[in-house]
N, C-alpha and C positions, 0 to 999 in steps of 0.2 A: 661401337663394339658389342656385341652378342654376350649378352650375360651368360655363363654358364652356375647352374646350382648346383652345388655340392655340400649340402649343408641341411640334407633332408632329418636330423636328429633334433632339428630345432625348430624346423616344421615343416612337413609331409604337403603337397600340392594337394589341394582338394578333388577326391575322387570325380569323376561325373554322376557317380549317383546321389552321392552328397550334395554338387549344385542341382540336380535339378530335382530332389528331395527339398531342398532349402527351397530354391525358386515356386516349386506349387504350394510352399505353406505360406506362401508370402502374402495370400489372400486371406487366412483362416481370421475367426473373430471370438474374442471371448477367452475367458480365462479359464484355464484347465482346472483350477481349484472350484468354480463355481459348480450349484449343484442342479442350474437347467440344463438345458437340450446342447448349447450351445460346449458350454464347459462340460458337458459328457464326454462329446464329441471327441474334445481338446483331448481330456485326459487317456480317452480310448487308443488315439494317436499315440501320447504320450508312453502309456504301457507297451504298445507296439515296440517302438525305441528302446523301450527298457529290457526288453527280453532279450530284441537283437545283441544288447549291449552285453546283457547279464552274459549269453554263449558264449561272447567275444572272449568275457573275461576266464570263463569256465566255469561259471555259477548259473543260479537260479534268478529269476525277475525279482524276487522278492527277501533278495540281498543287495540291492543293488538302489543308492540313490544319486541324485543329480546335485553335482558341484560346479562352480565357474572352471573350473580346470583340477591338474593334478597338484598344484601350489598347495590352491584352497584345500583339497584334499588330505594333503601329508600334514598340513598345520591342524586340519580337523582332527585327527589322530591324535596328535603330539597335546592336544589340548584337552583330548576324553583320556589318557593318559593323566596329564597334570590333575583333570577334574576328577579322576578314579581315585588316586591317591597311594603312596604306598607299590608301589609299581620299580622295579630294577631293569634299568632300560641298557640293551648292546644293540650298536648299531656299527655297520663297515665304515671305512673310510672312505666311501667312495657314493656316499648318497649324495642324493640332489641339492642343493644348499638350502632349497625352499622347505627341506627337513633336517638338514643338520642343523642350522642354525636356531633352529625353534628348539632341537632337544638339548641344545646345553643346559636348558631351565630343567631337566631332568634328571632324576636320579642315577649315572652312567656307571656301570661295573664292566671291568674291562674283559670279560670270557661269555662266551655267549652261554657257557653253563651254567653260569651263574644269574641270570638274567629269568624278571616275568614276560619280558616283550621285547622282542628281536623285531628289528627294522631290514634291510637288505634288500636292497634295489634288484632288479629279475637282472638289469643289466645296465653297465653303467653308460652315461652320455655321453663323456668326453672319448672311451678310447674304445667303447661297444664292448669291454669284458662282463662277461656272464658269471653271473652268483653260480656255485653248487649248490644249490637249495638241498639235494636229497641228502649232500655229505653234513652241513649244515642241523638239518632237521635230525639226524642222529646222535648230536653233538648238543640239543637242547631237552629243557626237562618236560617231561610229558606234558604238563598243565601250563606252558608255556604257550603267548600269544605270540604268532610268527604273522608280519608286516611286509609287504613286498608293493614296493613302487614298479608295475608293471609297463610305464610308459611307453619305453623303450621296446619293449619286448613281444609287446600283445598283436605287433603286427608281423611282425619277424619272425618269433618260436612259438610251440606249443604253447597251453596253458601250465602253468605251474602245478605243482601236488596239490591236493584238495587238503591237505593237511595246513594250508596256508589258510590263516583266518581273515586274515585283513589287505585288501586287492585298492591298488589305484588306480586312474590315468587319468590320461588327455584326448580329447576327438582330433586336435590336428596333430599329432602325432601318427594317428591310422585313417589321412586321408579327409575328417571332418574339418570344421572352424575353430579357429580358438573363439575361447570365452565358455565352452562347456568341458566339463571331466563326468569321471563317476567314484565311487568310494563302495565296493562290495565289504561287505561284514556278513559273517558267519561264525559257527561255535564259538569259541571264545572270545574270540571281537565282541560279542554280542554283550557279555558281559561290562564294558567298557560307558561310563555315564557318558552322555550326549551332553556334548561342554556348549553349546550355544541355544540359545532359546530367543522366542517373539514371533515365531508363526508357526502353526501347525503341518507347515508344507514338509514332502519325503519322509511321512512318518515321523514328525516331529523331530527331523534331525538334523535340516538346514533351512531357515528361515527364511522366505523370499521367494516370490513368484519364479517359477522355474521357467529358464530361457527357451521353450516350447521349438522351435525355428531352429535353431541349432539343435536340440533334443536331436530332433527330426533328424535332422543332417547326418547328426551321431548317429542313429539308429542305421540310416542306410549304407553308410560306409562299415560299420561295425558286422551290416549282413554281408556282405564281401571278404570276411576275414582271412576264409580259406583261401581263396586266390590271392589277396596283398600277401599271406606270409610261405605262399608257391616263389609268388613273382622276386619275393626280398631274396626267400634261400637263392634263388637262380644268379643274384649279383653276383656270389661269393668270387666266382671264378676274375668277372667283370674288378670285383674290388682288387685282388689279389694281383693282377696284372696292371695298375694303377700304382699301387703301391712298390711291387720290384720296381719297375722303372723311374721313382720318383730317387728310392733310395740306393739305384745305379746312378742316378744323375747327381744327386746333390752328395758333396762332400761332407761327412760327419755326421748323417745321420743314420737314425732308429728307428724301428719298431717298438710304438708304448702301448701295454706291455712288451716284451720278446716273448714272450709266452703267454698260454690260457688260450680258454675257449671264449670266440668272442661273436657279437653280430655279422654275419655274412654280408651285410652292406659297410659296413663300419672301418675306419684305418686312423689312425692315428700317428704323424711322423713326429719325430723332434727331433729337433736341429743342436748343437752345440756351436758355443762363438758366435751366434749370429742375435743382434737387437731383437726382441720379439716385438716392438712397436712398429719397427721400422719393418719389419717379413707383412704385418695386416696391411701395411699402406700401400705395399707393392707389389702383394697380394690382388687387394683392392683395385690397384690402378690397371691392370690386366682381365679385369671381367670378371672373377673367379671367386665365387661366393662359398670359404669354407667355416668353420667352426672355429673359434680359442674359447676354452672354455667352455661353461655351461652359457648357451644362449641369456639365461635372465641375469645373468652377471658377467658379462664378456666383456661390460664394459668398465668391470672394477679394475684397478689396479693392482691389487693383490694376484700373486699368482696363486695359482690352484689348489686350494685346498689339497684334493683327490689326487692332483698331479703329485703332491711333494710326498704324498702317504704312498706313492708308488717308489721313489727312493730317486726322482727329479730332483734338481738343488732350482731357484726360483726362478734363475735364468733358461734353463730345460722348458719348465713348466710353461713359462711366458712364450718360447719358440716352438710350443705344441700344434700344429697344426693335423686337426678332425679334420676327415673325408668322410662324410657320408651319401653312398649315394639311395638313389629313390628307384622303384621298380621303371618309371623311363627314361632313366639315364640309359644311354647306348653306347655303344666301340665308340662308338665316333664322336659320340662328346668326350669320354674320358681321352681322348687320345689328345682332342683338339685341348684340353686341359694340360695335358703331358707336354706339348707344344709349349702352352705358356708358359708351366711357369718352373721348366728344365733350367732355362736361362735367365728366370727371374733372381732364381737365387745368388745368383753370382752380383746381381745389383744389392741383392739386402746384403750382401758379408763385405762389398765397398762402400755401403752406407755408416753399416757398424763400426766397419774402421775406420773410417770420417770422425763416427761421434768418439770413439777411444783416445783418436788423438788429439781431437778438443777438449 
């Protein structure tokens, strides 16, 4: 059976400029940090990638350093935070776990006016709803550090306001590999102590020979930007027709949210009365590759944090099913999708009631 993906929020197919970016660095020699001919060279590459990246994000080259991802990233925040000290931290309910979870060690006040540093994802993973940044940024105090996990977003929407100090992502999120991100800091970010130390690499602010090869990757997919976030807007229609007909076919379900402005690739359904274990295996057993959850935790047990703060009870959350799709997704995959799994669900709600009356 023909896998179909729909589960591009968790990671983006690699561009072709990105592969064959990555495949000519494959010969390179020498370490970017060295200070001969060789390691020039590297680093010249290097900064190349970082400018591409810097635009991507809407900043400058020289805001911008190299992370393994956007995890590493949000935990590198949450850590110049702790190591700052004295700091009143509001963040949404609907961040990435790979930053909530780090900032319950934080000092939390519950009104973002009340807050030194606001956290606020550009847009969330599980169901593609978009922050108000500008409604947002009116609603916080001038000398205020605003924090945006861009991940989601950098390849889809504009850049955010330049009033945002502090910028994340991921390269395979827009097309690159995993295993590299980046972390922009600017005005007030910059104030913020550099909580790890042991190598002088990115400015003294992440330790560790930088993944050069991937950089690279980054770099080239990152210069494509304007066309991946043409190519996302143009889904919208493609997603919206994916979605009516999923929630004509299957009985009780919804739109999470019903409302808000969200990613133009993005859908989210949830189901009522139906097993959420039992919808991923049958799911699964139809070819049909979509989202529960955040990908780096799909495979916890808990249901969703973000799902329950949307007003889910944990059975909702569990029967959430993310559709996202990628700029080559076509009519004719989502329909051939539409195909399966119309009639899938009438298997999960005789499975569920198998396990009820056991």
């Amino acid at each position: 059976m023909h896998i179909l993906n729909l589960d591009a929020n968790a990671s983006l197919p690699p561009t072709k400029a990105a592969k064959d970016a990555l495949i000519a660095s494959l010969d390179l020699e020498g370490n970017p940090s060295s200070p001969h001919r060789l390691g020039r060279a590297q680093r010249r590459l290097m900064d190349q990638a970082r400018a591409a990246v810097a635009h991507a994000m809407g900043g400058h080259e020289k805001e911008v350093f190299f992370t393994s991802g956007a995890s590493e990233g949000n935990r590198w925040l949450v850590d110049a935070v702790l190591a700052t000290g004295n700091l009143k931290v509001w963040s949404t309910t609907l961040e990435h776990p790979s930053l909530a979870k780090p900032l319950e060690r934080c000092q939390k006040v519950s009104q973002p006016e009340q807050a030194d540093i606001i956290f606020a994802t550009a847009a969330h993973n599980e169901t593609g709803l978009i922050t108000d940044w500008d409604e947002l940024i009116q609603r916080t105090k001038p000398d205020a550090i605003l924090v945006s996990d861009i991940s989601q977003a950098m390849g889809r929407l504009d850049p955010l306001p330049q009033r945002i100090d502090a910028l994340v992502c991921s390269a395979h999120k827009i097309g690159g590999f995993p295993g590299v991100g980046a972390v922009l800091l600017r005005h007030r970010a910059k104030t913020l102590k550099a909580p790890w130390t042991g190598g002088g690499q990115e400015g003294n602010l992440r330790p560790g020979t930088e993944a050069l090869n991937l950089i690279i990757a980054f770099g080239a997919a990152a210069a494509d930007i304007g066309a991946m976030r043409e190519a996302n807007q143009a889904l919208a229609p493609l997603r919206d027709h994916l979605e009516q007909a999923l929630l004509k076919a299957w009985p009780s379900a919804k739109r999470t949210p019903e409302h808000g402005n969200r990613l133009p690739n993005t859908t989210a359904i949830t189901l009522s009365g139906v097993d959420g274990e039992a919808l991923r295996i049958q799911i699964d057993t139809v070819g049909v590759c979509v989202g529960f959850g955040s990908a780096c935790s799909a495979l916890a047990p808990e249901p969703s944090p973000s799902l329950l703060s949307l007003g889910l009870t944990p059975q909702e959350a569990r029967a959430t099913i993310r559709f996202s799709l990628c700029p080559g997704t076509t009519r004719e995959i989502v329909e051939e999708v539409i195909g399966r799994l119309c009639t899938l669900i009438f298997v999960a709600i005789h499975v569920t009631i198998h396990l009820w009356i056991q």
